[in-house]
C-alpha positions in Angstrom: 99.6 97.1 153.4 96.8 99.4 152.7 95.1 101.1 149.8 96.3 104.4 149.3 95.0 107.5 147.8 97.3 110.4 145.6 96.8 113.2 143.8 98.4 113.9 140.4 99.8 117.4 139.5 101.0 118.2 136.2 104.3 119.6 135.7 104.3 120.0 131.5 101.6 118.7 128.9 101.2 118.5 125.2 105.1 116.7 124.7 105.7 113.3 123.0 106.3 110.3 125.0 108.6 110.7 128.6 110.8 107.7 128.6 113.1 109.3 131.4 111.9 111.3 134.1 115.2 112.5 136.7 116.8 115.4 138.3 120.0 117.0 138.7 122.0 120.3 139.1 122.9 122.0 135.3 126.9 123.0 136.3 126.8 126.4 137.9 123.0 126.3 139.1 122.0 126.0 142.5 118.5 124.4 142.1 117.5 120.5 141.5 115.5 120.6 138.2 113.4 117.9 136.8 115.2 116.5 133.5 112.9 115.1 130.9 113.7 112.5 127.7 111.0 111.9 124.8 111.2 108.6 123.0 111.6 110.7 119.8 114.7 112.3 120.9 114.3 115.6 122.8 115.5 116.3 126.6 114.0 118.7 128.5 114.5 120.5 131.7 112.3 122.1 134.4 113.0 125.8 135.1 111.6 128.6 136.5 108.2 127.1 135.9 108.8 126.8 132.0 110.2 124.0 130.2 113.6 124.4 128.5 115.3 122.6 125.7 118.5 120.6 127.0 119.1 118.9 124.0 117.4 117.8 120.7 118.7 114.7 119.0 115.8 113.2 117.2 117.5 113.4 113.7 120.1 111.0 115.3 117.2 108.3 116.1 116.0 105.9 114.3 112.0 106.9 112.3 109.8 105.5 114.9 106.7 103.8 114.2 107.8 102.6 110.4 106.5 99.1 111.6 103.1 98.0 114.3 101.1 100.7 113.3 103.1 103.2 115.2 103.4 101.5 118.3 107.6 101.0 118.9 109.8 100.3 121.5 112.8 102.2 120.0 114.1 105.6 120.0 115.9 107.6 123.0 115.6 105.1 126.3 117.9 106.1 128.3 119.6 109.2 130.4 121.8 109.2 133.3 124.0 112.3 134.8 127.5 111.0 136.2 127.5 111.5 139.9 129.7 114.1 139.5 128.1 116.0 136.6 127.6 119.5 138.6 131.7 119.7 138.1 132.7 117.5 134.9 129.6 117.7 132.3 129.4 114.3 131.9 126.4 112.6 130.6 125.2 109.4 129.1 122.6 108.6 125.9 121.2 105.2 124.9 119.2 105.7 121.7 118.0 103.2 118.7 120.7 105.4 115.2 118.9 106.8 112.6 119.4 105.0 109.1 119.8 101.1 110.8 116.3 99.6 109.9 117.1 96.4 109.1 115.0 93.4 108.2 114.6 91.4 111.2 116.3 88.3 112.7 114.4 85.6 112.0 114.0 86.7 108.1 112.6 83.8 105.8 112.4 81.1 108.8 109.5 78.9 109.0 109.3 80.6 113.4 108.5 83.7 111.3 105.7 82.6 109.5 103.9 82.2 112.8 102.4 85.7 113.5 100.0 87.8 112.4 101.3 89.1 108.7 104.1 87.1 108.9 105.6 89.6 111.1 108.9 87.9 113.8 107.9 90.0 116.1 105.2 87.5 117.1 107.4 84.5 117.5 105.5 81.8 119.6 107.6 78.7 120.5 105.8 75.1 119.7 106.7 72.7 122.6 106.1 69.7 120.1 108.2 71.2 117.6 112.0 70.9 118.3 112.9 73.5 115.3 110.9 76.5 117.2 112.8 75.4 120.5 116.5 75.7 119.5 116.7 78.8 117.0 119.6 80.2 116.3 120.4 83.9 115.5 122.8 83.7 112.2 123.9 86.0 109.6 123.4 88.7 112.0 125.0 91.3 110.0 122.5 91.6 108.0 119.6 90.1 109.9 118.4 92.6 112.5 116.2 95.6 113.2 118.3 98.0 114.4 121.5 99.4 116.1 121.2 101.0 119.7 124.2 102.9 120.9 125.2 104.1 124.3 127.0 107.5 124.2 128.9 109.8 126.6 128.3 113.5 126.2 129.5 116.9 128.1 128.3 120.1 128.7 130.5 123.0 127.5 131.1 125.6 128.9 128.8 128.1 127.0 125.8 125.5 128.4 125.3 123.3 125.1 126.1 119.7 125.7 128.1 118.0 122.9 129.1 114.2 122.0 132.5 113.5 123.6 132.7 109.5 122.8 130.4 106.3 122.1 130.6 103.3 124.3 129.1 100.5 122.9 127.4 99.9 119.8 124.5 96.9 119.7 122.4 95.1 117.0 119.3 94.2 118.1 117.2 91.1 116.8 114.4 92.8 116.6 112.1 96.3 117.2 111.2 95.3 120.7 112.5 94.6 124.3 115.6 97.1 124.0 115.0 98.2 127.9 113.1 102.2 128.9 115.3 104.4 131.2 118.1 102.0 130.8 121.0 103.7 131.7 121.4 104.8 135.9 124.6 105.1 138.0 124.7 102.8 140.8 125.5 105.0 144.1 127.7 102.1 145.7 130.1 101.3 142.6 130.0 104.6 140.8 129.6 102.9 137.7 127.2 103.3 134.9 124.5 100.8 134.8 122.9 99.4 131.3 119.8 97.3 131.7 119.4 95.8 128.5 116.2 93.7 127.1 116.8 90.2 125.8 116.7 91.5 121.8 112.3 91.5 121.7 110.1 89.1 119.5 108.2 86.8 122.1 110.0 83.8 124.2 113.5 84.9 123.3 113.8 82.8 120.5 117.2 82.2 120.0 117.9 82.2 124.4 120.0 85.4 124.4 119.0 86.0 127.9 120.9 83.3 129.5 123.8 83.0 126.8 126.8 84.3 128.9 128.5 85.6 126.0 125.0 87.4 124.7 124.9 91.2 126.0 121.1 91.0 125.0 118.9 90.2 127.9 121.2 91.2 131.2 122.6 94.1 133.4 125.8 95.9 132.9 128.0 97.9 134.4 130.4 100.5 132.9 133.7 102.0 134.3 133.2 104.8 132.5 136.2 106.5 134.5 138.0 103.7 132.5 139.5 106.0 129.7 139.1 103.3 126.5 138.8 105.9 123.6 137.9 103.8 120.6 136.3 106.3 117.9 133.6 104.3 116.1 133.8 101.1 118.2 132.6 98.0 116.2 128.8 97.4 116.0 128.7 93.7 118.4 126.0 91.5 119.5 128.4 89.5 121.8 130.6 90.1 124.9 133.9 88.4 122.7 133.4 90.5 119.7 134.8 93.5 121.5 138.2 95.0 121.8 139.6 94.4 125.6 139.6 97.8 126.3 136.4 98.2 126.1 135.9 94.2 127.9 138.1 95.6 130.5 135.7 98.5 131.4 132.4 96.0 131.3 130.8 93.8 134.4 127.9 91.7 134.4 125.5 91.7 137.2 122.6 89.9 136.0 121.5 87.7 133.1 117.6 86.0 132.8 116.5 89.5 131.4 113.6 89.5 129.3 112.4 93.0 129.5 114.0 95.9 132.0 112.4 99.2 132.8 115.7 100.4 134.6 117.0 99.8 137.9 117.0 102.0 141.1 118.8 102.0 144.4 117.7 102.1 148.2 119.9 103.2 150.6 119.4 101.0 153.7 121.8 101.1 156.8 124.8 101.4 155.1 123.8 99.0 152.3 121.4 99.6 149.1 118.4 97.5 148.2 118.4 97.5 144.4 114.9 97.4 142.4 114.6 95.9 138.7 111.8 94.2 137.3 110.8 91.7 134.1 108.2 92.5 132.2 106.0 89.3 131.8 105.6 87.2 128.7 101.6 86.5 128.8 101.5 85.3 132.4 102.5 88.3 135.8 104.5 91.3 136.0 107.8 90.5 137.9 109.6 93.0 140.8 113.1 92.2 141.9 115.3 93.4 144.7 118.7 92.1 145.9 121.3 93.4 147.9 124.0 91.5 147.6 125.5 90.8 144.4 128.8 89.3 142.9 129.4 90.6 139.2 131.0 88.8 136.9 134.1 90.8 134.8 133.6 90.5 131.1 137.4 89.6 130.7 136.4 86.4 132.9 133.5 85.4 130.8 135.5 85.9 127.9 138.2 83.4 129.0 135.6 81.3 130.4 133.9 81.2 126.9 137.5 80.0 125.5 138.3 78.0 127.5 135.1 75.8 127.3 134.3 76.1 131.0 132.0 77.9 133.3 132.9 81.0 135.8 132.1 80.7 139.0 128.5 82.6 139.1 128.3 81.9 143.1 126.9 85.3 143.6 125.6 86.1 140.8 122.3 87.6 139.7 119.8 85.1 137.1 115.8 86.4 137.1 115.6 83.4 135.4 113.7 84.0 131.7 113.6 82.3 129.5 112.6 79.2 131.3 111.0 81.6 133.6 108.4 84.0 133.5 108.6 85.9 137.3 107.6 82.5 139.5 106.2 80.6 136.9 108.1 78.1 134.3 107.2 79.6 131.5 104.4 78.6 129.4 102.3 78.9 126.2 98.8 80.0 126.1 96.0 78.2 124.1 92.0 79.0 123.7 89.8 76.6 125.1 87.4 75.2 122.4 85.0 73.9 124.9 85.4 77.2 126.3 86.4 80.2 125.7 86.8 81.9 129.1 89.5 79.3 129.6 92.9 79.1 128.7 95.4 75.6 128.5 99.3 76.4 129.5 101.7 74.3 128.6 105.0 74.9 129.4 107.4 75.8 126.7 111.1 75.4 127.8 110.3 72.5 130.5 114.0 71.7 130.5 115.3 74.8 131.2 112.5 75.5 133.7 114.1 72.1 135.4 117.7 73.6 135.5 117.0 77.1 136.3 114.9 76.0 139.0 117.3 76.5 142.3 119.7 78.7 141.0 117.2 81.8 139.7 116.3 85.1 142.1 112.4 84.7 143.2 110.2 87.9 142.8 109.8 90.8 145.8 106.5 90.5 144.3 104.4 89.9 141.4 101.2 91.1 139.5 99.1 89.0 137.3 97.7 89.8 133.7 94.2 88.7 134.5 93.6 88.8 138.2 90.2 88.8 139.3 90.5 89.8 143.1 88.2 93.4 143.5 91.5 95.1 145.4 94.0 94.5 142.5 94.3 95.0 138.9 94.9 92.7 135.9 98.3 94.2 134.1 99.9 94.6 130.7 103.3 95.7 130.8 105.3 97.3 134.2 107.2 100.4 132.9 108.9 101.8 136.7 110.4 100.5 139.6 111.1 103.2 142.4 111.6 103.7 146.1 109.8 106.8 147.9 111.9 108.0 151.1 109.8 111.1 150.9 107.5 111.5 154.2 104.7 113.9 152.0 102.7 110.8 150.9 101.6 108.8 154.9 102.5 105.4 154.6 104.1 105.2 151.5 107.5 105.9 153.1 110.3 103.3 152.2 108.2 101.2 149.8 108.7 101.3 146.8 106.5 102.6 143.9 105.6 100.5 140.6 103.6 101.6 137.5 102.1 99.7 134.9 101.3 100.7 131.2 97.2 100.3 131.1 95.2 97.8 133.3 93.3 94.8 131.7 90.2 96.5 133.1 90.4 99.8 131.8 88.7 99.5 128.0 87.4 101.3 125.9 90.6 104.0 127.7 93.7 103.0 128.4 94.6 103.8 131.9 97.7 102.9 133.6 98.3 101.8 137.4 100.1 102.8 140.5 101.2 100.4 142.8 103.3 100.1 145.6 105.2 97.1 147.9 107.9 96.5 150.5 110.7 94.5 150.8 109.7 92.0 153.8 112.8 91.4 156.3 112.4 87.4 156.3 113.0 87.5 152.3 109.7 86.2 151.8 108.0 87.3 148.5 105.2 90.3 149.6 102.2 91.0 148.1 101.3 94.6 146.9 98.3 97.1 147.2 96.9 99.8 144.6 97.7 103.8 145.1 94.6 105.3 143.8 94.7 108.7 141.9 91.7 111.6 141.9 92.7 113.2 138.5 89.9 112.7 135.9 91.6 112.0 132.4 88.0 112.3 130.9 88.0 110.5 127.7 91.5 110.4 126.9 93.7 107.1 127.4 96.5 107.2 129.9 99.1 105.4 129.6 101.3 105.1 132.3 105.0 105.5 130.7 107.2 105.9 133.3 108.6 106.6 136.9 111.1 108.7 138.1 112.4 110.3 141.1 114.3 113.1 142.3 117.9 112.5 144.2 116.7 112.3 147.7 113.8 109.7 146.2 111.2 112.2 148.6 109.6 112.9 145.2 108.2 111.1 142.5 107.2 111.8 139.0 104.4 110.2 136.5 104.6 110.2 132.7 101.4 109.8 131.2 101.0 109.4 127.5 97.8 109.7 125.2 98.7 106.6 122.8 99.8 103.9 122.6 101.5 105.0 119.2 104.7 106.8 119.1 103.5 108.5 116.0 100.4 110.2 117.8 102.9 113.1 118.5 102.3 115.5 121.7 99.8 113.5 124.0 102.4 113.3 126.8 101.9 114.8 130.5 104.2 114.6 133.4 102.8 114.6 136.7 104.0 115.0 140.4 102.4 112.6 142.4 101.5 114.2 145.4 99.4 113.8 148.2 
C-alpha cells in the first residue's frame, strides 16, 4: 500500500461536535442527504446547500462536561435509519438522559483513590495487588454515572419526527467508554446493531467485557421488527435483569469490547466483511473484520447463566479485552527512573491473557501510540471504521478508511489522522499507510471526531472538532474528503 493524498471540503462549520455522520432519503424526497448528530443533542440534515434542523433533543441529554474539565464521552452517540425508513419513519436514538448523574461506581473504594483527585475514572489495576484485580461492581443502583437509553422514533406525517417507544435502558459505571455512532443496521440480518463500550474507567475494572451476562463491553443486535412494547422498560446493567420480551428480541455477536466507535459493513461477493475496532488502553489502536459470525440468543445465555453452564460460543465473536489490548496481553505502564524515555510493561491480567489466548479474533491491523517509523503516526484514540467503494479517490477503492482523534506528534495543535488498510485474502494481519490531507487548519486544533459514509460507501465524510472539550460549543466542521 501507498501513501495517499486527499483533499478536504467542508460541507457545514461553526456546529458542536459531529458524533454521527450518514445519509438517507427524508420519506417523500427524492435526494440522498447527509444526516448530521452533535454530541449535545441536535441532528441535522444537508439540503439544498443549507443545513436544516431534523431534530433537537439536547434538553433530553444529560449536562455535558460537569466533570474532566469539559472533556466527556456522553451525550447523543448514536443514529441509525431503519432500512426501510423512506416508507415507515422509523428511526433509532442512543443518548446519555438528562437528570441521571450519579456518583460513580467505584465510590469510596481504595481502586478509586488511585487517580488524579481521587477521580474512578483513572482506575489503574496493581498486578501485585489481588484487591485491584477482582473488583466487583455492587450497589449499582446507586453507584453509577449515568443512564444511556436507546430509543425508536418516527417521522409523522407533517415531517416532525416524534418518540414512538424506548428499547433498552442502561446504567453505566462510569462517564467514559459508552461507544460513538453506536447504533447501525446490519444489511444481512436487518437488525439493529448496538456497539456498546465495556462501562469506561481504565482496564475494566470489574471485567464487564467478558462477563456473558454483562451488556457493557459487547455487540448487539435488535429485532426491532420484534413488536415488545414495554412503556418505561426497567433501567438494567445485565442481560437477566430484563423482561423476555425484550431478551427474546436481543442477540449477542461479540463480547471483549473495551471501546467501539461503531461497526460498518462490506459487501463482498455475496457476503459482507464487517469492520469494528477497540480503542487501545495505553498500548495500539485495534481494527477488526470478520465475516462469519455465530450470535449468541440472549434467551440462551440467560439459561446458560441458570443453569450454571456455558453456551456453545463455537462461532462466536471475543476481541479479547480485558486480557487483551489489540495483539498484546495487556499491560501496565511504569516510568523508568534510570530513564525517562523508557517505559517498564508489566502485564496486568496474565491469567486471563493465558485463557483468552486461542479463542480471541486477532486484529485486520493495528496502530501504535508511540511509533517512531517516519511513514506512520503515533495515535491516541481511533474514532471510525469505514469502507470506500467509491472509484473518485485512485487506489483507495475497497479498503477501508480509519481515523484517529489527534496524533502523538501533532503538539502544541491537535490534529487528527487519516488512514487506510485492506483486508488481505490469506487472513493475515496487514499493515496500513497514512492518507495525507492539503487543508491548512492554521492554528486551530483538529480533532478528528468521526467517519461516515453515504449508502453506496463511494463517499466519505470527516468531522473535525476545535476541542477537545464538549463545552467549547461551535468549533465543529464536517468535511467531504475528496480527491
Amino acid at each position: 500500500m501507498k501513501n495517499l493524498k486527499v483533499s478536504l471540503q467542508p460541507i457545514v462549520s461553526k456546529i458542536n461536535l459531529p458524533t454521527v455522520l450518514k445519509t438517507t432519503i427524508l420519506p417523500g424526497d427524492s435526494i440522498e442527504r447527509l444526516f448530521i448528530a452533535t454530541q449535545v443533542g441536535e441532528i441535522y440534515f444537508i439540503g439544498n446547500g443549507d443545513i436544516r434542523t431534523f431534530l433537537d433533543i439536547h434538553p433530553r441529554v444529560i449536562k455535558l462536561g460537569v466533570s474532566g474539565g469539559g472533556y466527556d464521552e456522553r451525550g447523543l452517540l448514536g443514529l441509525a435509519f431503519h432500512p426501510e425508513f423512506y416508507y415507515n419513519g422509523l428511526f433509532y436514538l442512543h443518548y446519555s438522559v438528562a437528570g441521571t448523574q450519579g456518583p460513580g461506581a467505584l465510590l469510596n473504594s481504595e481502586a478509586a483513590r488511585q487517580g488524579n483527585d481521587g477521580l474512578p475514572e483513572f482506575f489503574k489495576p496493581n498486578p501485585c495487588d489481588p484487591r485491584t484485580l477482582n473488583l466487583k461492581w455492587i450497589n449499582r443502583d446507586i453507584q453509577y454515572d449515568h443512564i444511556d437509553t436507546v430509543e425508536e422514533w418516527f417521522v409523522q406525517s407533517n415531517g416532525q419526527p416524534q418518540k414512538r417507544r424506548t428499547l433498552l435502558n442502561l446504567r453505566r459505571p462510569f462517564f467514559n467508554h459508552n461507544g460513538v455512532n453506536s447504533l447501525n443496521f446490519s444489511p444481512e440480518t436487518g437488525k439493529l446493531v448496538l456497539t456498546t463500550g465495556d462501562g469506561g474507567s481504565g482496564y475494566d475494572p470489574f471485567n464487564l467485557s467478558q462477563d456473558d451476562m454483562e451488556i457493557a463491553g459487547k455487540i448487539i443486535e435488535i429485532d426491532v421488527d420484534k413488536n415488545s412494547f414495554i412503556n418505561n422498560p426497567l433501567v438494567v446493567t445485565r442481560f437477566n435483569e430484563l423482561p423476555a420480551s425484550i431478551q427474546e428480541t436481543l442477540t449477542v455477536i461479540a463480547k471483549g469490547v473495551r471501546n467501539i466507535p461503531g461497526i460498518s459493513f462490506q459487501r463482498f461477493n455475496n457476503q459482507y466483511i464487517k469492520y469494528t475496532g477497540n480503542v487501545g488502553q495505553d498500548l495500539v489502536e485495534s481494527i477488526f473484520s470478520f465475516v462469519h459470525y455465530k450470535p449468541i440468543p440472549v434467551t440462551q445465555l440467560v439459561q446458560a447463566s441458570l443453569m450454571y453452564s456455558k453456551p456453545d460460543q463455537e462461532g462466536f465473536i471475543n476481541f479479547g479485552w480485558r486480557g487483551w489490548e489489540g495483539c498484546f496481553p495487556t499491560s501496565t505502564m511504569e516510568g523508568c527512573t534510570n530513564n525517562p524515555s523508557l517505559n517498564e510493561k508489566t502485564i496486568a491480567y496474565y491469567n486471563e491473557s493465558v485463557a483468552l489466548s486461542s479463542n480471541r479474533l486477532q486484529p485486520l491491523t493495528s496502530y501504535f501510540h508511540i511509533d517512531p517509523r517516519p511513514d506512520k503516526f503515533g495515535g491516541t484514540a481511533l474514532t471510525g471504521i469505514q469502507p470506500y467503494m467509491g472509484n473518485r479517490i485512485p487506489g483507495l477503492t475497497g479498503s477501508v478508511v480509519f481515523t484517529d482523534f489527534a496524533r502523538k506528534d501533532s503538539q502544541p495543535q491537535g490534529r487528527g489522522a487519516l488512514a487506510y488498510t485492506r483486508v488481505r485474502p490469506d487472513g493475515i494481519q496487514n499493515d496500513f499507510s497514512v492518507i495525507q490531507t492539503d487543508y491548512d487548519f492554521g492554528s486551530q486544533s483538529a480533532f478528528y471526531a468521526s467517519l461516515g459514509t453515504n449508502l453506496d460507501q463511494s463517499r466519505l465524510y470527516l468531522g473535525v472538532y476545535g476541542s477537545m472539550n464538549v463545552t467549547d460549543f461551535n468549533q465543529g466542521t464536517v468535511f467531504e474528503i475528496v480527491p
